[in-house]
MISE-115020 format. One record per residue (C-alpha): x, y, z; residue in three letters. Coordinates in steps of 0.2 Angstrom, whole numbers. Example, Ala and Ser with C-alpha at 12.3 -4.5 7.8 and 13.67 -1.06 7.14 Angstrom:
BEGIN
+-------+-------+-------+--------+
:     u :     v :     w : residu :
+-------+-------+-------+--------+
:    62 :   -22 :    39 :    ala :
:    68 :    -5 :    36 :    ser :
+-------+-------+-------+--------+
This chain:
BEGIN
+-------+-------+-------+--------+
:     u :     v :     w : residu :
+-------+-------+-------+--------+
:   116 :  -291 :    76 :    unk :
:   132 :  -301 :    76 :    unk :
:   129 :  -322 :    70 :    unk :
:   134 :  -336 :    76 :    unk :
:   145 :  -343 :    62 :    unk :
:   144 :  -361 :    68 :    unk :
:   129 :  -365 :    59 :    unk :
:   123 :  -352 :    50 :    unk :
:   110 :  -354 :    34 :    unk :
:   108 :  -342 :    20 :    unk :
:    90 :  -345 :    12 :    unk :
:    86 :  -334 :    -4 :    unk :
:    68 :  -331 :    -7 :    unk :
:    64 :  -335 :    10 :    unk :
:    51 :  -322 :    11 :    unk :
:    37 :  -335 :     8 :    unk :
:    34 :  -353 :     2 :    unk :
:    49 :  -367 :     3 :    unk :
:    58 :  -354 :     7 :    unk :
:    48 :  -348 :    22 :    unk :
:    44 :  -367 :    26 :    unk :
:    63 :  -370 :    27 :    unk :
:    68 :  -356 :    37 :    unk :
:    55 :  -363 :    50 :    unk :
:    63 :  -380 :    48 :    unk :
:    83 :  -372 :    51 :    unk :
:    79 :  -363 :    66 :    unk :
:    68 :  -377 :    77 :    unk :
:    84 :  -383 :    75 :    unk :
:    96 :  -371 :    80 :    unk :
:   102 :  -363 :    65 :    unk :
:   107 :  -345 :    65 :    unk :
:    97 :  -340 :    47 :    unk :
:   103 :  -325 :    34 :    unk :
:    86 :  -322 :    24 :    unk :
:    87 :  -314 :     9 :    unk :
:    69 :  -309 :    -3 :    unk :
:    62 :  -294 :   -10 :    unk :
:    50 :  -288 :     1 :    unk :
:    61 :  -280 :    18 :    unk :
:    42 :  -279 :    28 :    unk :
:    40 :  -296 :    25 :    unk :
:    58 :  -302 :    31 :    unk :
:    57 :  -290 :    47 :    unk :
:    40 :  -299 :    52 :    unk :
:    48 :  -320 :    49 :    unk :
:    64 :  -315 :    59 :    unk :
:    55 :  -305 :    72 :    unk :
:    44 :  -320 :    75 :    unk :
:    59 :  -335 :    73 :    unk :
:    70 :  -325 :    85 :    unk :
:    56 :  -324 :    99 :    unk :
:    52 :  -342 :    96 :    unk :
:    68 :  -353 :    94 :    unk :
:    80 :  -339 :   100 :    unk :
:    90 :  -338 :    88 :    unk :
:   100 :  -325 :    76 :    unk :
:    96 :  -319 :    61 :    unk :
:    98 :  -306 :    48 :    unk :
:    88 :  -300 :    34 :    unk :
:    96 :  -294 :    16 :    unk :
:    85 :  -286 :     6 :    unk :
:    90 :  -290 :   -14 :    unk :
:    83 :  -292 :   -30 :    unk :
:    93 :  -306 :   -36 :    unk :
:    85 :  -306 :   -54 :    unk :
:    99 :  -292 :   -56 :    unk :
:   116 :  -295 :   -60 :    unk :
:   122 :  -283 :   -49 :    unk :
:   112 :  -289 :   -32 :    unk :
:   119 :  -304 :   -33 :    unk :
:   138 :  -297 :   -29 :    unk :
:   131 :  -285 :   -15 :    unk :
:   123 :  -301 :    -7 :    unk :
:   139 :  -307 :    -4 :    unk :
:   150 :  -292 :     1 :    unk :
:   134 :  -287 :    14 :    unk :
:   139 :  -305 :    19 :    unk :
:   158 :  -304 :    19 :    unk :
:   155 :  -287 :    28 :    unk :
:   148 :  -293 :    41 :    unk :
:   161 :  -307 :    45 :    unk :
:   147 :  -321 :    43 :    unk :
:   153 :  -340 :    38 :    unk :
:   138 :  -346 :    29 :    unk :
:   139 :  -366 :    32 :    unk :
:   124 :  -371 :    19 :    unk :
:   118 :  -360 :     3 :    unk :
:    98 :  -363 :    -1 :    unk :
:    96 :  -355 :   -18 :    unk :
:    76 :  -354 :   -16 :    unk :
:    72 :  -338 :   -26 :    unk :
:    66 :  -342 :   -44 :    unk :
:    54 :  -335 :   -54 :    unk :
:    43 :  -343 :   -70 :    unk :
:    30 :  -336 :   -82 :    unk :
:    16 :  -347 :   -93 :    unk :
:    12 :  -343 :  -110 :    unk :
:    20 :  -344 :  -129 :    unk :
:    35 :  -342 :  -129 :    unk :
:    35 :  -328 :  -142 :    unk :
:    21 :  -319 :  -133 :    unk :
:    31 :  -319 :  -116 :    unk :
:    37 :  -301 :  -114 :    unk :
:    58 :  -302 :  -116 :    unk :
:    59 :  -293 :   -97 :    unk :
:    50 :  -311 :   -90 :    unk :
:    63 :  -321 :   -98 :    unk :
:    76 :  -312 :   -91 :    unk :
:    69 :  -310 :   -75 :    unk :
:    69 :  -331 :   -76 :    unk :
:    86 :  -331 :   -83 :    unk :
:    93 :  -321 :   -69 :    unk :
:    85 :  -329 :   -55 :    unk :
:    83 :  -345 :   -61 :    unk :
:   101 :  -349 :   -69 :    unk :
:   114 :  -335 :   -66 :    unk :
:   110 :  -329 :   -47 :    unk :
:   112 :  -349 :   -42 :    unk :
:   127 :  -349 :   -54 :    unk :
:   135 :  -334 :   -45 :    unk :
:   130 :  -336 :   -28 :    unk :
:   137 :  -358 :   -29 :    unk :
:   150 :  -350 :   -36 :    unk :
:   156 :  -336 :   -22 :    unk :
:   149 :  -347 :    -6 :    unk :
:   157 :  -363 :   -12 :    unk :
:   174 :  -355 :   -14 :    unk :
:   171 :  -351 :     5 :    unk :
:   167 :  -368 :    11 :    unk :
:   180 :  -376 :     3 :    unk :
:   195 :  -365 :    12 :    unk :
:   183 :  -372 :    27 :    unk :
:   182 :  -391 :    20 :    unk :
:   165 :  -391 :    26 :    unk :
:   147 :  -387 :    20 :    unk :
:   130 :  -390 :    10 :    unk :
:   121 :  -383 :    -4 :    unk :
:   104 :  -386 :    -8 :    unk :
:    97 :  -381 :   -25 :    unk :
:    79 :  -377 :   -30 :    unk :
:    76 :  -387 :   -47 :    unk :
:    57 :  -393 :   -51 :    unk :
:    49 :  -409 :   -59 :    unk :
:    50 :  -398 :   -75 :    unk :
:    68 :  -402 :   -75 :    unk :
:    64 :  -418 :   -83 :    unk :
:    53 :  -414 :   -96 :    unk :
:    50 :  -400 :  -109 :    unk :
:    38 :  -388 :  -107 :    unk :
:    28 :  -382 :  -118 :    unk :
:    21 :  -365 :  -112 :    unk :
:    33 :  -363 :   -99 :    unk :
:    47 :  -367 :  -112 :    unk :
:    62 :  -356 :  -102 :    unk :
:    56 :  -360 :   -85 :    unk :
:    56 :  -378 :   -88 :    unk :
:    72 :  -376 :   -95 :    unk :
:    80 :  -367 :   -84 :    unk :
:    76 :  -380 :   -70 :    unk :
:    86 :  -393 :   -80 :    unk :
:    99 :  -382 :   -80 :    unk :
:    99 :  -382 :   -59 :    unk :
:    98 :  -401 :   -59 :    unk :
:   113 :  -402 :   -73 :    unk :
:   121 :  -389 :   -63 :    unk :
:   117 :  -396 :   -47 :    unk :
:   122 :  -415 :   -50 :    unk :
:   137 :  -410 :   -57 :    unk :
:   144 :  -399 :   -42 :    unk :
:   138 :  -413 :   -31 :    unk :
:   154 :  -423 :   -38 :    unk :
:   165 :  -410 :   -40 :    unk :
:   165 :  -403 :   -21 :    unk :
:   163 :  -419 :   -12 :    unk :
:   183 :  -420 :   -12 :    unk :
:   181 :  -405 :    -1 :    unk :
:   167 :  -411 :    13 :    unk :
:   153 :  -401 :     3 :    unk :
:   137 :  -407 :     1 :    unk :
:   126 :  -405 :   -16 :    unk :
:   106 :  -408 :   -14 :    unk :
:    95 :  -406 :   -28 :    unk :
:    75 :  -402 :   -23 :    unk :
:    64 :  -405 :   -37 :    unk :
:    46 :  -399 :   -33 :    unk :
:    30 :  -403 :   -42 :    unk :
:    16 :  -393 :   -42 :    unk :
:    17 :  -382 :   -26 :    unk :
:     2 :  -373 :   -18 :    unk :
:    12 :  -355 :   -15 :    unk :
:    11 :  -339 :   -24 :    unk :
:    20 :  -343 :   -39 :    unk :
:     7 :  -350 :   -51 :    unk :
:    -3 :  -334 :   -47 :    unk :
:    14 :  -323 :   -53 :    unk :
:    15 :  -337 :   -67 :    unk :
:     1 :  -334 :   -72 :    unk :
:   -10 :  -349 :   -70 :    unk :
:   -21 :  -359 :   -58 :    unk :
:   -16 :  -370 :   -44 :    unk :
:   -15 :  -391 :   -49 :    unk :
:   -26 :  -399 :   -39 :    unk :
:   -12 :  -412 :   -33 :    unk :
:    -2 :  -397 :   -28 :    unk :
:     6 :  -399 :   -12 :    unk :
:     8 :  -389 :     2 :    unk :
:    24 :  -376 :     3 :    unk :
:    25 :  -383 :    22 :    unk :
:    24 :  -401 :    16 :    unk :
:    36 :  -397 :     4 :    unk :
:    48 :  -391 :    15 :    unk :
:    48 :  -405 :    28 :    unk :
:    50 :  -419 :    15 :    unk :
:    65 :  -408 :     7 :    unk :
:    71 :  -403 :    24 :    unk :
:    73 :  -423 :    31 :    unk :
:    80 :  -427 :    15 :    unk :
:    94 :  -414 :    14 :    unk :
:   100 :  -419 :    31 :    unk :
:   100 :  -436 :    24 :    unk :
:   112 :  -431 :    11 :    unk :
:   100 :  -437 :    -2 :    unk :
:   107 :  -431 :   -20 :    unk :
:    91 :  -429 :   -28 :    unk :
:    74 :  -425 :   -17 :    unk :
:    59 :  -427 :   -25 :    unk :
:    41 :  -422 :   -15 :    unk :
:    26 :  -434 :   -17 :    unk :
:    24 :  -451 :   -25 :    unk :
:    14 :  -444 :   -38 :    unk :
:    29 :  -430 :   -41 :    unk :
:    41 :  -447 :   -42 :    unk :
:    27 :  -456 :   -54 :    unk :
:    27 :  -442 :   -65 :    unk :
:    47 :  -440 :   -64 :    unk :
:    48 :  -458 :   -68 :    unk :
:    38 :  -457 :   -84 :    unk :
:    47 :  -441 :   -90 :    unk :
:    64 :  -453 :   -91 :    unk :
:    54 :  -466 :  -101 :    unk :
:    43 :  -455 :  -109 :    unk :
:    50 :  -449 :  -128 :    unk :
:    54 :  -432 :  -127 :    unk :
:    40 :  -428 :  -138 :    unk :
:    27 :  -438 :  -131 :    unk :
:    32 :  -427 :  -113 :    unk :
:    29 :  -411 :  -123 :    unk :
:    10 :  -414 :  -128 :    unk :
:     5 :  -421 :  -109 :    unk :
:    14 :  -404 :  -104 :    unk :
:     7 :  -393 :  -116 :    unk :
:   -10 :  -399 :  -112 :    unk :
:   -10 :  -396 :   -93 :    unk :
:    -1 :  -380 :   -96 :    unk :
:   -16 :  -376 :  -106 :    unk :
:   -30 :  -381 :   -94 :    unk :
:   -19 :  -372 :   -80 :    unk :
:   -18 :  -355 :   -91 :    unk :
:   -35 :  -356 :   -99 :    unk :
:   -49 :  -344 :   -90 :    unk :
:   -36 :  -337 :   -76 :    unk :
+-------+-------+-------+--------+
């Protein structure tokens, strides 16, 4: 199927949750949508149904971006196929509860490749795009956690601050060339990822379509830093004024009510 390469979106994990939610949000509003996930079923099912409601193009990549390797394929399948990708939503992340030294090593570099080098990579690669186009938008997947230490989620926690750092960062450097930089931090989200993490759902999670609408609105508004929920901006607030170690037992603790009995 050839796109349209006037506006088209490239959405990674986009095979449920935010992701899912946001590829919703695109095409009501015309975007052409590149979706990229895991799980091929899954992505034939959302664009079958987004091209039949919003008539509108999309194509599906199926990728493991955890691996080095699937990251460069993603984007020569892109380059192949002579698409323009006008915004990059680096959704795809992945996060594992427990001690640290009990965690398997495979988890943590399942984390560190989703969470830190495919967004590095894939900024990197689309960016250089948009800047021979002078025009774009990027929108980063961080978390709450960004903020704070985590104990019992130590490298998922820490892997989020590394997308906000990143994020806020590239968010200066590419505004000389007409890209834009948001930065969505998320609380606790009711999708399938505490289950994969291996804990329960918090009972102020909130909704993946919730999520998306708040983050959605917010990334059209060029905000720098969208952050779902007052009680996700309470707790953010209190991170900053909090001492480092004082954020570490509150975290500890709910990451052990979360984990305990699952």
């Amino acid at each position: 199927m050839t796109l349209n390469n006037e506006k088209t979106v490239l959405i990674t994990g986009a095979s449920s949750g935010i992701g899912l939610e946001l590829a919703k949000l695109f095409s009501k509003d015309g975007y052409n949508l590149i979706l990229v996930a895991r799980s091929e079923n899954k992505l034939e099912e959302i664009a079958k149904n987004l091209i039949k409601k919003y008539n509108i193009n999309v194509h599906i990549i199926k990728e493991d971006l955890s691996k080095r390797e699937s990251v460069k394929d993603l984007f020569l399948k892109v380059q192949q196929l002579g698409i323009r990708v006008t915004t990059l939503v680096n959704n795809a992340g992945a996060g594992y509860c427990g001690l640290f030294h009990e965690i398997d090593i495979d988890k943590d570099e399942k984390m560190i490749g989703l969470n830190i080098e495919a967004i590095t990579y894939l900024t990197k690669l689309f960016s250089k795009e948009m800047i021979k186009l002078k025009k774009g938008s990027i929108l980063n997947v961080a978390s709450t956690g960004s903020y704070e230490p985590g104990p019992y989620i130590a490298v998922y926690y820490a892997s989020k601050a590394y997308v906000l750092s990143f994020s806020q960062a590239l968010e200066n450097e590419l505004k000389p060339y007409g890209i834009k930089v948001c930065t969505l931090c998320p609380g606790a989200t009711k999708t399938g990822f505490s289950k994969n993490a291996g804990k329960k759902d918090i009972k102020t999670a909130m909704s993946a379509e919730k999520t998306a609408k708040i983050a959605y609105k917010g990334f059209m508004k060029n905000k720098s830093v969208i952050i779902p929920g007052f009680f996700n901006k309470i707790a953010v607030l209190f991170c900053k004024l909090l001492p480092g170690k004082i954020s570490a037992v509150v975290v500890r603790r709910i990451q052990e009510n979360v984990t305990k009995n699952f």
